[in-house]
Steps between C-alpha positions, in 0.01 A plus 500: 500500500548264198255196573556324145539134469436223697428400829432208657209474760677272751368222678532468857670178576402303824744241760361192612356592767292787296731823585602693255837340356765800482721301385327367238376877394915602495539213229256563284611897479904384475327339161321731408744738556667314178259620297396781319219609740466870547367408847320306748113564595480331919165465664271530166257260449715212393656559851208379649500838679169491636584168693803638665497673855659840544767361631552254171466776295774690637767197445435431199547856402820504712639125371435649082645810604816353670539263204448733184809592274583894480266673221174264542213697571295410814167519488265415804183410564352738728119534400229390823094565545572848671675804393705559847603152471625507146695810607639303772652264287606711262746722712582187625621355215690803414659488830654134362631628194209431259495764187144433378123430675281269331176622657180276413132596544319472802184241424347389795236757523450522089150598446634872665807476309430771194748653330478765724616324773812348362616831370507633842675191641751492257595849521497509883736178482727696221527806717649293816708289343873564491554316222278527105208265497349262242146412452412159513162347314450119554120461423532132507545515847382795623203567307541827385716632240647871452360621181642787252308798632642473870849364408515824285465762791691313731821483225449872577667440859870569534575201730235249274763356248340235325226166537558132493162447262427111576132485348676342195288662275694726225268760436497605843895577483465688196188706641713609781806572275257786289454658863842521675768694443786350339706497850228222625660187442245163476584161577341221408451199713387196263812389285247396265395870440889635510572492111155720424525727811861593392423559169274749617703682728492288824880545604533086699358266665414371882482140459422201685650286223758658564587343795542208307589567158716819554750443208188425242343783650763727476607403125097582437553852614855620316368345169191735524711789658763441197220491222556163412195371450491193296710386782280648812171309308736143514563562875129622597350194403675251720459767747104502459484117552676547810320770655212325440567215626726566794354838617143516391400145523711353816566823622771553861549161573543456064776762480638417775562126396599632190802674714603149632532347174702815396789413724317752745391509858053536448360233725198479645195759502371581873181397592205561363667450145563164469753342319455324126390178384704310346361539145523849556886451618563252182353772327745743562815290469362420129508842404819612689669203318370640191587848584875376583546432121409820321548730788819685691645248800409520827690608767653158614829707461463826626639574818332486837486648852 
């Protein structure tokens, strides 16, 4: 299965009375589906998975599933704290049409959480799964990151395909691209760290800019995929100011007011997250402004659902 390019890691967008908004998720795919995304990434950690119920989970992965165009790849969210409940999710995600698993690490109980452990977890998940799974590392919220040695011997599995790497840190990438085989595609998830990671072997991106820059995202990846270079390191660093400040710095309820200003459906964050200030929100609109004038349109024209 060909994971390369990029894929946004879609927000979950909430109704007024704090359900998730269906409707609101079908209009931000009918855009997206206007763009070159390879696919769509539901109930990652810009989905605000881990404050969903079950029964959330399940229609947002129905509502992105109902709305994507033919040939996206769907990707779902399926990791949880125990191994028969990450299985669970998985075959049912499978069971709703989703090609690919994006299975975090457990973290809860991390002082007994050696490499040893997450070898067997992964492998246990891998061999129940109908459908190939992808690693997910997300230290910044998790607290633990898959390193090199364990990636390596879990590439080895025929159902492991790949690993969203979100430490953000480039040397880690290329530590785990000396040690899997060349079928073991890596994703990066910090469009900051796309141009580098690519140019190393990383085959795309899982984004959470994404969500609202797709089209600047996307022109990112096919200048490094084409070779172009001089013209991948003029579209990286607009890209870095936005990650920064949109992602790192305001974080759900910053990428997610990005979306509104992009002609999309973001919203609020659920509770705990709380939404921005308005110097952080001023903020934002300074540099989308500024992005508008050097960068490809947004998607005030592309068709919706």
């Amino acid at each position: 299965m060909n994971l390369s390019g990029v894929f946004p890691a879609l927000t979950t967008p909430y109704a007024a009375d704090g359900s998730v908004s269906v409707q609101d998720i079908k209009h931000n795919i009918g855009k997206y589906n206007a763009t070159g995304m390879a696919g769509y990434v539901a109930n990652g950690s810009t989905g605000e998975s881990v404050l969903l119920s079950s029964k959330e989970v399940e229609t947002v992965l129905i509502a992105v599933k109902e709305s994507a165009a033919s040939g996206k790849l769907l990707i779902a969210g399926t990791g949880a704290e125990s191994t028969a409940e990450t299985i669970e999710r998985t075959k049912r995600a499978a069971e709703l049409g989703y090609h690919v698993a994006l299975v975090k690490t457990p973290y809860y109980y991390k002082p007994l959480y050696k490499p040893e452990v997450y070898i067997a977890h992964f492998r246990r998940v891998a061999d129940a799964s109908p459908i190939p799974v992808m690693l997910y590392s997300v230290p910044q919220f998790t607290g633990i990151a898959l390193e090199a040695p364990e990636v390596g011997v879990l590439s080895q599995h025929p159902n492991i395909i790949g690993i969203k790497e979100s430490s953000g840190v480039v040397q880690r990438a290329a530590e785990m691209l000396a040690v899997v085989p060349s079928s073991f595609q890596i994703l990066v998830g910090s469009a900051s760290m796309m141009f580098p990671s690519m140019v190393l072997g990383a085959v795309g991106a899982i984004l959470a800019l994404g969500s609202a820059l797709p089209e600047q995202c996307v022109a990112l990846f096919e200048a490094v995929r084409t070779s172009n270079l001089a013209k991948a390191r003029e579209l990286q660093t607009p890209i870095v100011e936005a990650s920064k400040l949109i992602v790192s710095q305001c974080g759900i309820p910053g990428v997610k007011y990005a979306m509104d200003e992009a002609g999309l459906r973001g919203g609020l964050p659920r509770l705990p997250l709380l939404p921005l200030h308005e110097d952080q929100k001023q903020a934002i609109r300074t540099l989308m402004a500024k992005m508008d004038a050097s960068q490809p349109a947004r998607l005030s024209g592309a068709v919706s659902v």
